[in-house]
MARMAR-668590 format. One record per residue (C-alpha): residue in one letter; z, y, x. Coordinates in steps of 0.2 Angstrom, whole numbers, padded with zeros to 4 digits, always signed. Layout:
BEGIN
AZYX/...
END
This chain:
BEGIN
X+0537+0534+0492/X+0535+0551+0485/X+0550+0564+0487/X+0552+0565+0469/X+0551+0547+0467/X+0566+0545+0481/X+0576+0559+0471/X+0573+0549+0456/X+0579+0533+0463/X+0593+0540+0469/X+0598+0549+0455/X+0598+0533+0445/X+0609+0524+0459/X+0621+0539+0458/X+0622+0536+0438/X+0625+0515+0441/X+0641+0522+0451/X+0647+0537+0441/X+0646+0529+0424/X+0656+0513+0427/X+0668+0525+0437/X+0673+0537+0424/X+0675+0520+0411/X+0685+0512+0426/X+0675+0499+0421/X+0655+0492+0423/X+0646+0484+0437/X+0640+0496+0450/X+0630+0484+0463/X+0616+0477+0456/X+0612+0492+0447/X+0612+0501+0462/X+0602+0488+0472/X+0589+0486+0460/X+0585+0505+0455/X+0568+0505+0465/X+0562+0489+0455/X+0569+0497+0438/X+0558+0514+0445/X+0544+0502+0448/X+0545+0495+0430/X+0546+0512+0422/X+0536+0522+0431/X+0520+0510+0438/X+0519+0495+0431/X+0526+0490+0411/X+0516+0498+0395/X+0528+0507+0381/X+0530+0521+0372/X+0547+0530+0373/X+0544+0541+0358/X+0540+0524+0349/X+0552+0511+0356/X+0546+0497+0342/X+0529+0498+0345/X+0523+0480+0343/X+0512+0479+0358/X+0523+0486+0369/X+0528+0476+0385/X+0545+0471+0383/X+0558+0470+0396/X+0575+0459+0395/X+0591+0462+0408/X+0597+0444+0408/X+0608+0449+0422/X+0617+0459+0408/X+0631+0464+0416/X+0620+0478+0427/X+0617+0486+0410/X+0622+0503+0415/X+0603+0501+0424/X+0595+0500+0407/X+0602+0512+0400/X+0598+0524+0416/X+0580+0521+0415/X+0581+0521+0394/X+0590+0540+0397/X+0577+0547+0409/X+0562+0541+0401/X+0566+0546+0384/X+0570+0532+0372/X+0583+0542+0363/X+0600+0541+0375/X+0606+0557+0380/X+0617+0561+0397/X+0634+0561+0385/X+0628+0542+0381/X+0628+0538+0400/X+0645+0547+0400/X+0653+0538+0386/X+0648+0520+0394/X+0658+0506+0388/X+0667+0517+0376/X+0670+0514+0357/X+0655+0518+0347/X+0643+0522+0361/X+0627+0519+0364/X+0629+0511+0379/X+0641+0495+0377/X+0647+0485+0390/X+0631+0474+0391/X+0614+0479+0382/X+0615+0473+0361/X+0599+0473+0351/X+0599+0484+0336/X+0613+0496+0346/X+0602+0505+0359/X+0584+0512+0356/X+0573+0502+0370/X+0586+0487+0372/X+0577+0472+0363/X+0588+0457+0366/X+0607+0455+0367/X+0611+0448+0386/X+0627+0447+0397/X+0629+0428+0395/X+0620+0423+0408/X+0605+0413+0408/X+0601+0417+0388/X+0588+0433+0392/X+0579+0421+0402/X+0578+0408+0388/X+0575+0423+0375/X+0562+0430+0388/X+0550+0413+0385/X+0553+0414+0366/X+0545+0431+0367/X+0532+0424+0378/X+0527+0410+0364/X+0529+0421+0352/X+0515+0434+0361/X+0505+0421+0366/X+0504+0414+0347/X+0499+0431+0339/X+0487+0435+0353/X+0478+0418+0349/X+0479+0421+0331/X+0476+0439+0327/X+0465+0443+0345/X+0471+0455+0359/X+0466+0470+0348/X+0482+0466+0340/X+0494+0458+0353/X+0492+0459+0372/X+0504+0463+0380/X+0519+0454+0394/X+0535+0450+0398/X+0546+0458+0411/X+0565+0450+0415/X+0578+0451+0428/X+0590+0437+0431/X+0601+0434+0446/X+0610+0420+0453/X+0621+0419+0438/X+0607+0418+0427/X+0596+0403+0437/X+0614+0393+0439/X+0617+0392+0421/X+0610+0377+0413/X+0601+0386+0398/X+0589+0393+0411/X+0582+0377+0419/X+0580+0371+0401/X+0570+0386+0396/X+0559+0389+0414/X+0554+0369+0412/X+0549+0374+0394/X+0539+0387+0401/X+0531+0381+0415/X+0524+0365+0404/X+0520+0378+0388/X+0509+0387+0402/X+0516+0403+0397/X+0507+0415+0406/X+0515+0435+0404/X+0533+0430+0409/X+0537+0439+0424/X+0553+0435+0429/X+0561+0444+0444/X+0575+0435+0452/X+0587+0446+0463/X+0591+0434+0476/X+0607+0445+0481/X+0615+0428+0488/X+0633+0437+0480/X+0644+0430+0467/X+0661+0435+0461/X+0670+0422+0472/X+0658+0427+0488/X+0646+0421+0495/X+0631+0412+0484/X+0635+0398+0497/X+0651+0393+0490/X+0644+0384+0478/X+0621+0387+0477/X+0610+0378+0488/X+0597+0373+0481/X+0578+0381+0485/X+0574+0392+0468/X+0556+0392+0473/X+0553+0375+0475/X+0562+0372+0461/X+0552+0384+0451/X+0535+0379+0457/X+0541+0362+0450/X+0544+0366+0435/X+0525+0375+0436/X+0530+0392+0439/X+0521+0404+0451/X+0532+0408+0465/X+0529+0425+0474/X+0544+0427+0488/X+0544+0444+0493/X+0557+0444+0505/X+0568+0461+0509/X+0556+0472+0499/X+0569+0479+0488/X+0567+0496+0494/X+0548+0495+0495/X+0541+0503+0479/X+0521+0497+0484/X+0527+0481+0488/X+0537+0479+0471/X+0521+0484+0463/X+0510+0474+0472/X+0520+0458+0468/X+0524+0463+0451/X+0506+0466+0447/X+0502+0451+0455/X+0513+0441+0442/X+0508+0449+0428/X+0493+0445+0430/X+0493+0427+0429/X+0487+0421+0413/X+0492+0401+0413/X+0507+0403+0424/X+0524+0409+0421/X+0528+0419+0437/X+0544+0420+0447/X+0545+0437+0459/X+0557+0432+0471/X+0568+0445+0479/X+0581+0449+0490/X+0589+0464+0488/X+0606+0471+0495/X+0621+0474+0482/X+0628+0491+0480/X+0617+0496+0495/X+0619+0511+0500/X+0639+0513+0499/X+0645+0510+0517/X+0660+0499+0511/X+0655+0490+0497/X+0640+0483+0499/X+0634+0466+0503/X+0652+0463+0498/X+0657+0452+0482/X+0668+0465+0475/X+0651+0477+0472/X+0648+0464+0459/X+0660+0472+0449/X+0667+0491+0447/X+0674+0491+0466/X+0668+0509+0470/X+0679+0523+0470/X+0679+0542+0473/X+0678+0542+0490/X+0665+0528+0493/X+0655+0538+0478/X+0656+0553+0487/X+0653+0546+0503/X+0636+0536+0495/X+0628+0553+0486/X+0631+0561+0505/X+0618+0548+0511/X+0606+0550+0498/X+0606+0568+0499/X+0615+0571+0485/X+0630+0583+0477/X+0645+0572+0483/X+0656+0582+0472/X+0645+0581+0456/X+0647+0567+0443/X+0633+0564+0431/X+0620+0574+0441/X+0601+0575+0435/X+0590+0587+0442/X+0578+0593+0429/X+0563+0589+0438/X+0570+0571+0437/X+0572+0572+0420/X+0554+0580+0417/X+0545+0567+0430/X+0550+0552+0422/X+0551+0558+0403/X+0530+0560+0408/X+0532+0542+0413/X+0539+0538+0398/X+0526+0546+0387/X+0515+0539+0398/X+0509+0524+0387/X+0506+0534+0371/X+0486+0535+0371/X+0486+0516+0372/X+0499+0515+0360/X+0488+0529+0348/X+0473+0517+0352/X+0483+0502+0346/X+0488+0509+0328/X+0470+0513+0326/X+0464+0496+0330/X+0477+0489+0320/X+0469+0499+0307/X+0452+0494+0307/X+0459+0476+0310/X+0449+0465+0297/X+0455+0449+0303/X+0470+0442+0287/X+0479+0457+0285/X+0490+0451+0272/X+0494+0437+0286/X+0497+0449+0302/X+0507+0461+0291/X+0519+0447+0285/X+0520+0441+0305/X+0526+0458+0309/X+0539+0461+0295/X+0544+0441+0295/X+0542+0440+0279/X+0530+0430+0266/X+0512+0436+0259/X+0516+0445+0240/X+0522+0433+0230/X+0529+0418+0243/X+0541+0414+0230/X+0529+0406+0220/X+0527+0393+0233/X+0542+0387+0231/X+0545+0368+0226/X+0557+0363+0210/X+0563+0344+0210/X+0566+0334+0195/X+0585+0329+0189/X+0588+0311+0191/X+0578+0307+0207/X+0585+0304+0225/X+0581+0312+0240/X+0590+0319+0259/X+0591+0337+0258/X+0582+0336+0275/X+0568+0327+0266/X+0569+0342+0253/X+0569+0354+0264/X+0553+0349+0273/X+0544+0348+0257/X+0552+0365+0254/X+0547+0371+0272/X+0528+0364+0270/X+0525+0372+0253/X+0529+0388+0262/X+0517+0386+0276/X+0503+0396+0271/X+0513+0410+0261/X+0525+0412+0274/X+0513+0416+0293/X+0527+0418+0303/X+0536+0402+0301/X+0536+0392+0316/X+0546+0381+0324/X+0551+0363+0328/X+0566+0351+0332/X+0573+0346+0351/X+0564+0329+0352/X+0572+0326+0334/X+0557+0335+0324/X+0552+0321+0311/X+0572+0316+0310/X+0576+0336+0305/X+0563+0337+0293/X+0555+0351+0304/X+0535+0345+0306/X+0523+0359+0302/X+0511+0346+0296/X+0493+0354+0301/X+0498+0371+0309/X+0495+0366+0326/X+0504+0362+0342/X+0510+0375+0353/X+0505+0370+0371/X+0496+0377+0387/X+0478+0372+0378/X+0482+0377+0359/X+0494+0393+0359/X+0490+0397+0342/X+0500+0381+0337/X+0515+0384+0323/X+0523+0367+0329/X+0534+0366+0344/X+0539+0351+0352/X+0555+0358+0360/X+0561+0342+0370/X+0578+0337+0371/X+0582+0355+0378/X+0597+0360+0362/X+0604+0372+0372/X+0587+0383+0376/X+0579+0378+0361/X+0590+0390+0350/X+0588+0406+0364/X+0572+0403+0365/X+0571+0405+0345/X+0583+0421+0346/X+0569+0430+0358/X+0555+0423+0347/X+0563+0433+0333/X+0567+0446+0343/X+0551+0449+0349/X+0544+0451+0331/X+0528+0441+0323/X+0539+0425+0320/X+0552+0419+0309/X+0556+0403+0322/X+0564+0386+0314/X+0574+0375+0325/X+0579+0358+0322/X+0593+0346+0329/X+0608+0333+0321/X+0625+0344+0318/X+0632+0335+0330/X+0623+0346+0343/X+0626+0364+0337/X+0639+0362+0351/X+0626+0362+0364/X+0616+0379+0353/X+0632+0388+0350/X+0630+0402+0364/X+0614+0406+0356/X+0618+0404+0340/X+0632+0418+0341/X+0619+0428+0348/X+0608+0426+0335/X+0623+0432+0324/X+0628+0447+0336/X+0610+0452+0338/X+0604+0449+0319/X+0590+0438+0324/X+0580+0431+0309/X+0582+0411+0315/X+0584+0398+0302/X+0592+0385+0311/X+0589+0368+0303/X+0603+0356+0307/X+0606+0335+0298/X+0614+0321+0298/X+0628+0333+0291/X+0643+0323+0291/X+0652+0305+0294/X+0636+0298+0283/X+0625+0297+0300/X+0636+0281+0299/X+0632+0266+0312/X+0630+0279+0328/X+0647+0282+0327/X+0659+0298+0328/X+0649+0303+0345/X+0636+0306+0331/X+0646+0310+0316/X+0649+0330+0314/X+0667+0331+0308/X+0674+0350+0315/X+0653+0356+0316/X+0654+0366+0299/X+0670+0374+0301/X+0666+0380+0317/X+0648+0387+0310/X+0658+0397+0295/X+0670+0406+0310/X+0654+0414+0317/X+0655+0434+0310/X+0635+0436+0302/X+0629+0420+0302/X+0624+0413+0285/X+0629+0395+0282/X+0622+0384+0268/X+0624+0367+0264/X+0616+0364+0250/X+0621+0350+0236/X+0604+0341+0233/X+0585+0345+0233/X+0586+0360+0221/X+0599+0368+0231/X+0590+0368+0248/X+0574+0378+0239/X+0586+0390+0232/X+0595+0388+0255/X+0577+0392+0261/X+0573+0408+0248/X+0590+0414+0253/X+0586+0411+0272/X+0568+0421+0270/X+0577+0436+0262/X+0590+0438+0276/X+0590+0451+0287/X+0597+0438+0300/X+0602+0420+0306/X+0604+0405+0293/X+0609+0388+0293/X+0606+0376+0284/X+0618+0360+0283/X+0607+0345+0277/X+0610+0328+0273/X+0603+0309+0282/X+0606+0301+0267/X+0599+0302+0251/X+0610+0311+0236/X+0606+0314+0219/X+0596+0328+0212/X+0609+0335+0199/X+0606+0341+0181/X+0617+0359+0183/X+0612+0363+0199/X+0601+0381+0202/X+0591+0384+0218/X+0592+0404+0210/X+0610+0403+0211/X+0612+0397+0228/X+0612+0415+0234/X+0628+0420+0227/X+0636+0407+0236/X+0643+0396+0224/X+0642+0393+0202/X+0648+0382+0192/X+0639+0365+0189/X+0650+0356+0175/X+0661+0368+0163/X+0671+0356+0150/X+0676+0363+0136/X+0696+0365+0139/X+0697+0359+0157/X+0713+0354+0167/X+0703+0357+0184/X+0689+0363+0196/X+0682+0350+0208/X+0673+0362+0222/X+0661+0352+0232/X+0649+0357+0242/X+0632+0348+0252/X+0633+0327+0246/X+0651+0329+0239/X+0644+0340+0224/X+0638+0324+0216/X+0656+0314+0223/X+0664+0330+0215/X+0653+0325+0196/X+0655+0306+0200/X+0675+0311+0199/X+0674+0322+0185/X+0667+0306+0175/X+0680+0296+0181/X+0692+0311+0175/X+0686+0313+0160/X+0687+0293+0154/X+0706+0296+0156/X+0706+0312+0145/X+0705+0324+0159/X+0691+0338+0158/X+0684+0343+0176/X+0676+0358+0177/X+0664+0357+0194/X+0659+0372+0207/X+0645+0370+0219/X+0652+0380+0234/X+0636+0379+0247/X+0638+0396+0257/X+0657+0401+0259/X+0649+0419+0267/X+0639+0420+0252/X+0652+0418+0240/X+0663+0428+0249/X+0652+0445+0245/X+0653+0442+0229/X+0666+0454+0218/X+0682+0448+0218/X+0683+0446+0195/X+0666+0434+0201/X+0674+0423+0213/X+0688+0421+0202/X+0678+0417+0187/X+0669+0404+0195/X+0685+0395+0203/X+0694+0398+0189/X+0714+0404+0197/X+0722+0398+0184/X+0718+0382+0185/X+0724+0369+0198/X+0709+0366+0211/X+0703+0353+0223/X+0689+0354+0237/X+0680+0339+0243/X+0669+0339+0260/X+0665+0329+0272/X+0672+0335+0285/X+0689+0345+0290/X+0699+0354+0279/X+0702+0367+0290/X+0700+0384+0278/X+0697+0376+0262/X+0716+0385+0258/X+0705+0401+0255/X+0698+0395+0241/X+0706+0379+0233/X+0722+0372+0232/X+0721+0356+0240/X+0707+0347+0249/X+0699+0331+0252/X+0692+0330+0268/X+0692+0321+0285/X+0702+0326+0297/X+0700+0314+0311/X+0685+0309+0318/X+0673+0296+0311/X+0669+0278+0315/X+0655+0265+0318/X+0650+0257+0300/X+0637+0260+0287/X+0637+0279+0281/X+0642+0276+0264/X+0657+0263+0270/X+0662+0276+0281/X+0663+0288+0266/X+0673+0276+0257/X+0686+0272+0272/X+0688+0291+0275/X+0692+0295+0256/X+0675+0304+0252/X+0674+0294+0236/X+0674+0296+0217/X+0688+0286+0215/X+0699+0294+0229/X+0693+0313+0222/X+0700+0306+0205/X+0714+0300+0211/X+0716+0316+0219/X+0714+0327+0204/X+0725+0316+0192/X+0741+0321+0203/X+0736+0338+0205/X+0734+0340+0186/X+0750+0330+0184/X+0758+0339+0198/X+0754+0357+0191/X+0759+0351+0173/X+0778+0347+0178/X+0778+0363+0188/X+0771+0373+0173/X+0788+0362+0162/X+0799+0369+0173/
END
C-alpha cells in the first residue's frame, strides 16, 4: 500500500464518520470497514468513466448493503462523478444528493435504488442477464463488461437473495462478482444470535464460485487478487468471501453492534483520525492530493470508453435493433405492430395480451422476459426468441421458476442496467410476494411491465387462496406505478402501447376468463385512463367498470334501459391515468351531475374518489366455478341493475325534496 493510497483510504473512512455525524444520523461502520475494498474497486479493478457516468459498457457497481451509502457517495465524490464536498456535507438532508440510502435517478454514478436488503443482490443478476444477453446478440464490441456488488449479512439472510443466487448460479451467470462482508454483526449483536449456516457451502451449491479470503480486509493486493479472480470467471457467478472488522479503527466502537448504526461521536471521531494520522479537529477533511489522485482514477477509464463510442460507431451489426435495446424503446414505427380485435368475439385479456406481446417481438428488441413457472398461464411466452440459459444467453424467454419474489428484482436491475425492457409474469394473487420490488421499481423509475392474471374472484375453483380480492387496491396505493386493467382484447393493445411509452413501471391487470370484445371500446383511449363506452341520449346514470366488469357494466345498462332507464357507461382502466387528466376532462367523462355506480371485482376501497356508490367484494372469495362465484358475490348484470335502479330512484326523491 502506497502512502497516497493509505491517505486516501483513510480520508474516505474519516468522511463514513463525519458525514453520518453532522446529520446525527447514517451508518458509520461498514463504510469505515470496507473503504480499502471501495479503494480497490475504484482505483484498480472496475472500468467507468466518471466524466460519463451512463456510459453503456461501463462496469456497474450495486451497494445492496444500502445502508453504508455514505461509502458510495465518498468514492462517487473523489473520483469525480459530479458530487461535490457540500453533498457529503448535506447527507441525508432534504434535497441532497446524498439520501439516506443510494436512489437511481437522484445521484450521478448510483445505478440501482438499494437499502432493503437482499434487492441489489437480486437487481445485481438482472444486470448480469441483461449483459450477458446484449453481449451474445450484439458481440463484445458493444457490451462487455461485469458486475460488482456488496452485500452483508443482512442481504444473504433475506429470502429474496437465495431466490436470486439459485437463479444465478443455474443461469451460469458469469460477471457477477458479488462481495460478501462477512462482519458476523447485526443490529441485535452478534451474527450468531440468529445465522449459522456456511455461506460458502451454500453458495457453491447453488453454483457459485466461492473465493474465501479470510481477514484480508485491509490488504489492498489481496482484495485485488481475489477480486480479479472473480471477475474473471466467465460461467460462474463468483462469491468473494470477506471478513472485515466494523467501524475498525475507532477504539470503542468497533467489532461492536452499535457501529452498525451512527454510534460514533466527537470524541471517538477524534480519537479515530488521531490514529490514522489525521487532523482530529477537522471535519470534512480532503487533502488535495487525494482529491487529484483519485479524480485521475476516475478518468482513468476514458480511452476505453472513447474506443467504445467509436466501435459503437462502426458497428454494422442491426443498428436500428441495438439502438432501440439501449433506449428501451421499439424500432421507427413499433406502433404499427400493434394487433386490433374484432367486436363480438371472446377472448382473456391474458390471451390478448400475448397476441399483443408476440406481434411486438420483432419491433420492439428489448422485450424480454417470462413468468415464475406460470409463463403459458400469464400469457408471457416469447414464442421463437430463445431461452435464456447457461448454453443460449441470447435467449428473450426466461424461465424464472417459482422465485416471485426475485423474479420482480431481478427485472428492476434488468431495466436498470439498460438494453432491456423486462416482462414478468405471475397470478395477482402473488404480487404479495413482488411487492418490495415492485415499489422499487416505482421509487427508482424502472421501465418493468409487470404482467399479472387471474385478476379477480373469476380464478374460481382454487378458492380465495387464489382469488385476488385487496391485489388492485394495494397496486393503485403505490406513488409511480402505472396500473391498467384493461376491459377486453382492444383495451389491453391500447395497456401495452401505453406500457412501451412509459418512462417507468406498468401493470397490467388481466383476466383467466374469457370476456367479450366490446363495440365502444378504444385501445387509443386507454392512455387517458378512462372514456366513455355507451353515451345514451338523456341518461339517469354512469356505470364505471373497469377490467371484465365493463362488459357486466353494458350487460346492466341493457337491463336498464328495458325499464326506461338510459345508462351512460365509462371504461375506468388506469385510475393513475385518469387522474392526470384535467379536472373539466375527468368530469366530462363521469358526468358529476349524474348519480354514479362503479363495479369491480374486487374491494371497494377508493371507488369513493370517483363514484358514488360501488359494487364490489369486500370479503374474500370462495371455492366454485368463477362465473358462479361472480354471481354469489354480486358481480352480475342483474345485481348492477338492481344497484343502479335505487341509486336513480334514490337521487330522484332527493332531487323532489
Amino acid at each position: 500500500m502506497t502512502p497516497i493510497e493509505r491517505l486516501g483510504i483513510n480520508v474516505i473512512k474519516a468522511l463514513a464518520m463525519d458525514a453520518p455525524h453532522a446529520a446525527r444520523s447514517g451508518h458509520q461502520g461498514t463504510a469505515m470497514a470496507l473503504a480499502p475494498l471501495a479503494h480497490v474497486l475504484w482505483t484498480r479493478v472496475m472500468r467507468y468513466d466518471a466524466q460519463r457516468p451512463d456510459w453503456p459498457d461501463r462496469d456497474r457497481f450495486v451497494l445492496s448493503a444500502g445502508h453504508a451509502s455514505i461509502l458510495q457517495y465518498a468514492m462517487l465524490y473523489l473520483t469525480g462523478h459530479g458530487l461535490t464536498l457540500d453533498d457529503i456535507k448535506d447527507f441525508r438532508q432534504w434535497g441532497s444528493a446524498t439520501p439516506g440510502h443510494p436512489e437511481a435517478g437522484c445521484t450521478p454514478g448510483v445505478e440501482v435504488t438499494t437499502g432493503p436488503l437482499g434487492q441489489g443482490i437480486a437487481n445485481a443478476v438482472g444486470m448480469a442477464i441483461a449483459e450477458s444477453q446484449l453481449r451474445t446478440r450484439f458481440g463484445t464490441e458493444i457490451c462487455d463488461h461485469r458486475i460488482f456488488v456488496i452485500a452483508g449479512d443482512g442481504d444473504l439472510s433475506e429470502g429474496v437473495s437465495h431466490e436470486a443466487a439459485s437463479l444465478a448460479g443455474h443461469l451460469g451467470l458469469g460477471r457477477l462478482v458479488v462481495v460478501y462482508d462477512d462482519n458476523e454483526v447485526t443490529i441485535d449483536g452478534g451474527t450468531d444470535l440468529a445465522l449459522s449456516d456456511d455461506a460458502a457451502a451454500r453458495f457453491r451449491s447453488y453454483g457459485w464460485h466461492v473465493i474465501e479470503l479470510g481477514e484480508a480486509a485491509e490488504d489492498l493486493d489481496a482484495l485485488e487478487s481475489g477480486l480479479r479472480d472473480a471477475a474473471a470467471d466467465e460461467d460462474r457467478p463468483s462469491l468473494v468471501i470477506l471478513r472485515s472488522e466494523i467501524a475498525a479503527p475507532a477504539p470503542q466502537t468497533s467489532g461492536t453492534p452499535a457501529a452498525h448504526g451512527y454510534a460514533i461521536f466527537d470524541e471517538e471521531i477524534a480519537e479515530t483520525k488521531r490514529l490514522m494520522g489525521l487532523p482530529a479537529g477537522e471535519s470534512f477533511h480532503v487533502p488535495s492530493e487525494v482529491v487529484a489522485y483519485y479524480r485521475e482514477a476516475g478518468t482513468a477509464g476514458q480511452a476505453e470508453r472513447f474506443a467504445w463510442e467509436a466501435r459503437a460507431a462502426a458497428f454494422d451489426g442491426d443498428r436500428s435493433a441495438l439502438e432501440a435495446c439501449l433506449a428501451a424503446t421499439g424500432r421507427p414505427g413499433w406502433e404499427d405492430a400493434l394487433p386490433a380485435f374484432e367486436p363480438g368475439q371472446s377472448m382473456a385479456t391474458r390471451k390478448a395480451s400475448n397476441v399483443t406481446l408476440q406481434a411486438l417481438l420483432p419491433e420492439v428488441p428489448g422485450l424480454t422476459g417470462g413468468g415464475a413457472d406460470l409463463t403459458g398461464n400469464t400469457g408471457t411466452v416469447l414464442a421463437d426468441s430463445g431461452v435464456f440459459s447457461a448454453g443460449g444467453p441470447g435467449g428473450r424467454q426466461i424461465y424464472f421458476g417459482v422465485r416471485e419474489h426475485a423474479m420482480g428484482a431481478v427485472a428492476n436491475g434488468m431495466a436498470l442496467h439498460g438494453g432491456a425492457i423486462p416482462v414478468v409474469g405471475t397470478f395477482l394473487v402473488f404480487a404479495d410476494y413482488m411487492r418490495p420490488a415492485v415499489r422499487l421499481a416505482a421509487l427508482s423509475e424502472a421501465k418493468v411491465v409487470f404482467v399479472w392474471s387471474h385478476d379477480s374472484v373469476g380464478v374460481g375453483e382454487d378458492g380465495p387462496t387464489h382469488q385476488p380480492v385487496e391485489h388492485v387496491a394495494s397496486l393503485r396505493a403505490i406513488p409511480d406505478l402505472t396500473v391498467i386493467r384493461p376491459a377486453d382484447a382492444t383495451e389491453t393493445v391500447g395497456a401495452w402501447r401505453v406500457a412501451l411509452e412509459s418512462g417507468g413501471p406498468t401493470a397490467l391487470i388481466l383476466t383467466r376468463q374469457g370476456v367479450p370484445v366490446l363495440e365502444g371500446t378504444r385501445a387509443e383511449s386507454v392512455a387517458a385512463g378512462g372514456y366513455t363506452v355507451l353515451e345514451p341520449d338523456e341518461p339517469s346514470i354512469t356505470l364505471v367498470g373497469t377490467g371484465s366488469e365493463v362488459s357486466v357494466c353494458c350487460d346492466a345498462a341493457d337491463l336498464l334501459a328495458a325499464d326506461g332507464i338510459s345508462a351512460r357507461v365509462v371504461s375506468l382502466p388506469s385510475w393513475e391515468l385518469f387522474a392526470q387528466q384535467p379536472y373539466s376532462e375527468q368530469a366530462r367523462v363521469l358526468r358529476p351531475d349524474l348519480p354514479s355506480l362503479s363495479v369491480e371485482a374486487g374491494t371497494t376501497m377508493g371507488w369513493s374518489r370517483w363514484t358514488d356508490e360501488a359494487v364490489g367484494i369486500d370479503r374474500f372469495g370462495a371455492s366454485a366455478p368463477g362465473a358462479q362465484v361472480m354471481e354469489k358475490l354480486g358481480i352480475s348484470a342483474p345485481n348492477v341493475a338492481a344497484r343502479a335502479r335505487a341509486l336513480v330512484e334514490g337521487s330522484m326523491s332527493r332531487a323532489a325534496l
